[in-house]
Every structure is written in structure tokens, then in C-alpha cells.
N, C-alpha and C positions, 0 to 999 in steps of 0.2 A: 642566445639566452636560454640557458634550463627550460625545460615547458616542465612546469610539477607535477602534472598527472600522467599516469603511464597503463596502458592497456596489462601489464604486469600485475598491478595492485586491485587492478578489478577483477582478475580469475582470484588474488590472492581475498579477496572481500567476499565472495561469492563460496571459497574454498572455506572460511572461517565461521559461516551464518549458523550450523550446528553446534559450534562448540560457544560460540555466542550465546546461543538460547539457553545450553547448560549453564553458562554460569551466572547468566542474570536474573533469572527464574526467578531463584531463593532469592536475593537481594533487594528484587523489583517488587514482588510480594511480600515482603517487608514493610516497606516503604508504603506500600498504598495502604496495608492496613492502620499503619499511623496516619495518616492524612484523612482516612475516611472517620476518625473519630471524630470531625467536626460535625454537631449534629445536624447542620444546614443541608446533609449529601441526602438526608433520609426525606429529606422531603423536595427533592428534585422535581420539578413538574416539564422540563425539558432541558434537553441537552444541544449545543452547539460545539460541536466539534471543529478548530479552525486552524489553518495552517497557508504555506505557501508551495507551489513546488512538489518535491516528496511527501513533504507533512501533508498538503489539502488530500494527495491521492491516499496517503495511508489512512485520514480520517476516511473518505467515501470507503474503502476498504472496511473501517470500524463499524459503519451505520449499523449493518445488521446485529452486533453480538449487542450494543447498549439497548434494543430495543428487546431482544428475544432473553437476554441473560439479565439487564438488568431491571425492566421491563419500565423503560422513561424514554418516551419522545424522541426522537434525535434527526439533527437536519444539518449534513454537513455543508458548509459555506468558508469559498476561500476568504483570505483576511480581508480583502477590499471588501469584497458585499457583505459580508458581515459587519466592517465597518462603516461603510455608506448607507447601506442598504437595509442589511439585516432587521431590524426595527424602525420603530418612531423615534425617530433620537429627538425630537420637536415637541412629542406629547409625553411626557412625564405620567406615572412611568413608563418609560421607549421598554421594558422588559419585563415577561411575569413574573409574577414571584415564582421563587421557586429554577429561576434556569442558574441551566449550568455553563460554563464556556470551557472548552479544555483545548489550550492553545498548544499547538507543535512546533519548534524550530529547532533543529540538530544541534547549528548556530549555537542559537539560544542568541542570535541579537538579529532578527528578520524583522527590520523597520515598519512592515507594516504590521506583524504580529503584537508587536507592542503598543505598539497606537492601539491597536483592538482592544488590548487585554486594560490598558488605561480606561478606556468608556466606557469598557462594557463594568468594570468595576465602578465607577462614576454611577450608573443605574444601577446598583445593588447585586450586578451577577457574581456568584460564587466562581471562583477559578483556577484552573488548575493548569501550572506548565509542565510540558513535558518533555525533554532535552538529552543530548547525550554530552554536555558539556556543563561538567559542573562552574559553579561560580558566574555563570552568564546572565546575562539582562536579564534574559527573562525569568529566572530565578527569583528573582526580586521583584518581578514584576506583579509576580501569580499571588492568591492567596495561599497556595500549596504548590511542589514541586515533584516532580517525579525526574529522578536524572539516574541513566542509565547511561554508566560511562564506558568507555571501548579501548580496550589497551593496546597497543600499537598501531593504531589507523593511521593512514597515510591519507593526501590529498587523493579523490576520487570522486566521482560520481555516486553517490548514495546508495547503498550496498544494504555493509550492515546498520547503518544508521534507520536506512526504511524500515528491516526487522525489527530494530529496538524500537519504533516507535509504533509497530503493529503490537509490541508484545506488551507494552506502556500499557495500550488503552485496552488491550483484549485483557488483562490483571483486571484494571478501573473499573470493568465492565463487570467481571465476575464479582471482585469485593464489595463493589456497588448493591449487585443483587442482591447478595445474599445481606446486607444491610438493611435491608429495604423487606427483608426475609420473604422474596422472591424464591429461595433454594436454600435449604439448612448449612452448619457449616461442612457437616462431610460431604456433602455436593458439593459447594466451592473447591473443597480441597480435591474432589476428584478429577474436577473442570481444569484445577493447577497442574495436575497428570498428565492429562491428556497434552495440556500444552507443552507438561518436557517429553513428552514421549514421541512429540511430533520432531523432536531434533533429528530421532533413527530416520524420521521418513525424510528430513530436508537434507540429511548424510547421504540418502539413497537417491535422492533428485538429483542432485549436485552432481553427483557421480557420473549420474547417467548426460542430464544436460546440459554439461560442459564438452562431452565427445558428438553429442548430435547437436547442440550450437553451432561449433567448428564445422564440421557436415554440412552443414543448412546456411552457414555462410556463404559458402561456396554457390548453390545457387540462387540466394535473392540481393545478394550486396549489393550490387548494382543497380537493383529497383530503385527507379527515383522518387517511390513513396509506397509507405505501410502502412496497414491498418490494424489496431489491438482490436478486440469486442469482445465484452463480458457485460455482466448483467448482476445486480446485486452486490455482492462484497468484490463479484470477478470485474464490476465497472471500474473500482479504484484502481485493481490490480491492471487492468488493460491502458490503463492512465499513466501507470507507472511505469509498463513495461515500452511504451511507445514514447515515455521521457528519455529514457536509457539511450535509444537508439539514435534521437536526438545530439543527447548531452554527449555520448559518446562517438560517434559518425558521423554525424551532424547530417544527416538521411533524415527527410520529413517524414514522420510518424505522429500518427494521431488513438485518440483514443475513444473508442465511443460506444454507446449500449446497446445490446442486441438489435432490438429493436428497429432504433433508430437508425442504425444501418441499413436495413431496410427499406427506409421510408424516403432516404437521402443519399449517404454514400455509395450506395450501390452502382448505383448511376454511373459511377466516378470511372474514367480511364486512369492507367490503362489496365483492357481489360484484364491479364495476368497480375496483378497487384498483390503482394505477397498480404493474408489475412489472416491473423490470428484468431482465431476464437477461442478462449480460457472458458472453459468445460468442466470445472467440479461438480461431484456428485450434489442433487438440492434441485432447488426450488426453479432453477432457471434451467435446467439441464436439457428440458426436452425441446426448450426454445434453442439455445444453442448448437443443439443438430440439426434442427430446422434451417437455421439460420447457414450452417455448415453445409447442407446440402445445397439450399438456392448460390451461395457463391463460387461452388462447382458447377453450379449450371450455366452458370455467367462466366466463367473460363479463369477465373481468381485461381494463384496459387495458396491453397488453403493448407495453416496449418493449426491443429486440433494441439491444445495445452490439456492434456485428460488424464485420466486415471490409466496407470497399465493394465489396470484389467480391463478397462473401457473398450473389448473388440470394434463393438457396432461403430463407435467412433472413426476408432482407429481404419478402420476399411472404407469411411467415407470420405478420411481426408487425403491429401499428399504425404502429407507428412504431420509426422507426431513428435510431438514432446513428451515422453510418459512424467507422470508423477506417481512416486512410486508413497504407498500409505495411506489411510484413509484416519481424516478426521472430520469434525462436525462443521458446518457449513459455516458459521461462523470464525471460524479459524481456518477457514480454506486457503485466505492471503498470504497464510505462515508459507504454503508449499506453493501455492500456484507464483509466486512470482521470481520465485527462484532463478529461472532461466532468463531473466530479463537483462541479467548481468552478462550473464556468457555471451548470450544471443551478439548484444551490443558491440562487446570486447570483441567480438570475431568477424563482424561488420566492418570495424572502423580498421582492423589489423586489413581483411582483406582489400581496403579501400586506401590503407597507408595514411590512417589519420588518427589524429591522439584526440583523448576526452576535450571536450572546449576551445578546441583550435577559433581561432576568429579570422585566419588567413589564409583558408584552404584553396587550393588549385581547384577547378571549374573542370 
């Protein structure tokens, strides 16, 4: 039998994420500005970002830009707790006035995403989906849609679909703002810059961290488990990049926040355990070489996701992933997850294993 996915279409997903960005920029920002004329957006008093999979990590990726860009609340929750959980669904209203829900599924048909996006409409939340599949469930489902569509994708592991839907809600976040007149409109339009201008830097990641994934295959594929750690927008990305290695090698990988690594995984054998730490410039940076230093003392093979300029980094770890370009912390997800593709694809190539296998040799 065929197996659909092929470690080919993920260097080819990973190779397209620039030329992605360029051309859904203008059409994505389009679109949010007509959907933001519902005048319900301006008086947001929180936002719920929800998704499954890729979409929950892309939301935790989102938290920071809706709270700093568009300056409203935000608490990302995957679609179960959100659905069970999330509120008083018992005491009317289960939801303030004033929230937002903004549901993710590539899909656009993630069984529990739509149950959500059904209730939380049920209580009055305003809602928004966001898709790379036009025509889908959840289209209908939202009170507004966002579908950012991708021309030739093949079955894969979630590539460019992650970007589009980091670039969905990093738009929502900005048009949001400046609705809310947060940042006038020439800030907005400047904030839409920086994000196409971040395409040169994820052309120049790409470049580089598809020949040092391949590299860096070679010595951790065999590790019978990995650790991502970020902190902030880098928690989503460390979620996501330790889905990859999963979905694609089927290699246990987890993800989890600086911090808390600390407090827990550290412990963990064995003790050479391949460690990612995702390292953009910001708010968590200093904790993150912290954190990079104590699991070189613990005997972890550490490898540092940083800026090429980042020396001090770069000399503390084993090994580097450079990201080459700099943007503002909230759009850090644009470039730090870049390598999460390749990384994967060179994992499962040197282990002789395809994306989703369910009958692999032992």
C-alpha cells in the first residue's frame, strides 16, 4: 500500500515557508480588516485562543503579540478544556461579555474545534476561525473566517500550514490593535513590514537549518527521547518542534517551559538526552542560558535555537541552530520554528521511518 507522506514533501514544506509568507501577507490582511469591522472586536475584554495539535501550539506561540499588540487578555486553552473546562458552562453567563474565541484547524473539520466553537457561540462569544482550507466546517461554523489557502501542499506533517496560522493570528493581533487604537494606522502598517520582511530571515534559516538538521541527525537520532524548552512565545514553538519529531520519527519528544524543566525533567535519564533550548532575543533570554548552562552540567546534549549573532550562546552549547535575522518578540515563532521540519525529516530518514508510520520495527 502507498504510505502518503514522504520525508521529500517535508524538506519541500520547510523549503516553501518564505515564499508562503510573501504571498499571503497582502491577502491575509485584507481579510482581517473586513472581518474586524464587526463592532463587537473593539470591545474584546478577553481572548481565547483554541485549537488541537499544531493549531493549540501555534495559539501558545500567539499569547504574547494579542496581549502586547493588541492589548486584551489572552489565555490559550486546547479545544477540550476549553470545552469542558474553560468556563461555567452551568452558570449563565459561562462567559464575559466581551470574549473572544479564535478557533484553529488547518482541517477546518477538528471534531473537537467545532464542538467548541458551537458553545462557546451558545454563550454569546464572538468568533473567529482560522483555516488553510477554504469551504471547511469550520468556516461555517465561526462568526468570521480567516482562510489562508496553500497551493500545491501535499500530505505532511504541518509545515506550512503551522506558518499560516502563526501569520492568521499575528495579522488579528495587529488589526485588533490598532482598532482598539492601541497604535495608529501607520504602526499597524509598519508592524505588516516587519512581518514580510521576516520572509529574507526565514529564506536565510531555512537555508542554513536544513544542512545542520542533516548534521545534527547524525548524532542524536538514536536518542530514545528529546526535550524542546522555551518559554513565552518560544513555549508554543518548543511544542511544536517536539510534535514534528514525534509525527515524523515517531522518537518521544516533549515540550516544556524553561522553567519547569528545572523543577522536573531535569532529573530525567538518560543523562545525554538531546535538549533543545529555543533562545530568541526578549523577555526569557537570560533564563534560557541559564537554563542551557545547568543541562551542560548535567551531561545533556544541548542544543541552543539562537540568533547567529548570539556568540555567548553559541559557546555554551554543543550545538547551534543559527537563526539568521532579527524581529520583535512577538513574531519570534515566524523564525524560531523553522527548523523543526528539517530537524524531524533527518531523524526519521536516518532511522528509515516515514511521517505516521503505525507499524514501525522496535
Amino acid at each position: 500500500m502507498h504510505h502518503p507522506y514522504t520525508l521529500e514533501e517535508m524538506l519541500a514544506q520547510g523549503d516553501a515557508l518564505a515564499a508562503d509568507l510573501r504571498a499571503l501577507i497582502g491577502p491575509t490582511a485584507e481579510q482581517v480588516e473586513m472581518l474586524l469591522d464587526d463592532a463587537r472586536w473593539v470591545t474584546a475584554s478577553g481572548i481565547y485562543p483554541t485549537g488541537d495539535g499544531d493549531s493549540f501550539h501555534a495559539s501558545l506561540a500567539s499569547e504574547l503579540a494579542f496581549e502586547s499588540l493588541a492589548d486584551v487578555p489572552c489565555e490559550p486553552l486546547s479545544a477540550l478544556r476549553l470545552l469542558r473546562y474553560g468556563a461555567a458552562w452551568d452558570r449563565p453567563p459561562a462567559l464575559p461579555r466581551g470574549t473572544v474565541v479564535i478557533a484553529t484547524s488547518a482541517s477546518g473539520r477538528t471534531e473537537r474545534v467545532l464542538q467548541t466553537l458551537e458553545r462557546v457561540r451558545e454563550h454569546g462569544a464572538l468568533t473567529l476561525a482560522i483555516t488553510t482550507t477554504p469551504g471547511s466546517a469550520i468556516t461555517r461554523a465561526a462568526d468570521h473566517a480567516l482562510v489562508l489557502p496553500l497551493t500545491g501542499a501535499k500530505p505532511s506533517p504541518g509545515i506550512r500550514t503551522y506558518q499560516a496560522s502563526l501569520l492568521g493570528m499575528a495579522l488579528t493581533a495587529i488589526g485588533l490593535g490598532h482598532r482598539r487604537d492601541r497604535h495608529s494606522a501607520a504602526e499597524a502598517e509598519q508592524l505588516r513590514s516587519e512581518l514580510l520582511a521576516a520572509a529574507g530571515s526565514i529564506e536565510a534559516t531555512a537555508a542554513v537549518a536544513r544542512e545542520r538538521c542533516e548534521q545534527l541527525a547524525v548524532r542524536i537520532a538514536h536518542a530514545p527521547v528529546m526535550i524542546m524548552l522555551g518559554s513565552g512565545p518560544g513555549y508554543g514553538t518548543a511544542n511544536y518542534a517536539a510534535a514534528k519529531v514525534v509525527e515524523a520519527a515517531g522518537v518521544f519528544a516533549a515540550g516544556q517551559d524553561l522553567e519547569e524543566w528545572e523543577h522536573v525533567e531535569a532529573l530525567a535519564r538518560p543523562r545525554d538526552m538531546p535538549t533543545f533550548v529555543i533562545a530568541p532575543p526578549g523577555r526569557s533570554h537570560d533564563r534560557a542560558h541559564a537554563v542551557l548552562d545547568r543541562a551542560r552540567s548535567f551531561g545533556r546534549t544541548v542544543i541552543a535555537v539562537a540568533d547567529a549573532a548570539d556568540d555567548e550562546l553559541a559557546k555554551a552549547a554543543d550545538e547551534v541552530l543559527p537563526v539568521h535575522g532579527e524581529v520583535r518578540e512577538e513574531f519570534s515563532p515566524l523564525l524560531y520554528h523553522v527548523f523543526a521540519g528539517y530537524l524531524a525529516c533527518f531523524v526519521a530518514r536516518r532511522l528509515g521511518r516515514l511521517p505516521f508510520e503505525t507499524n514501525r520495527q522496535a
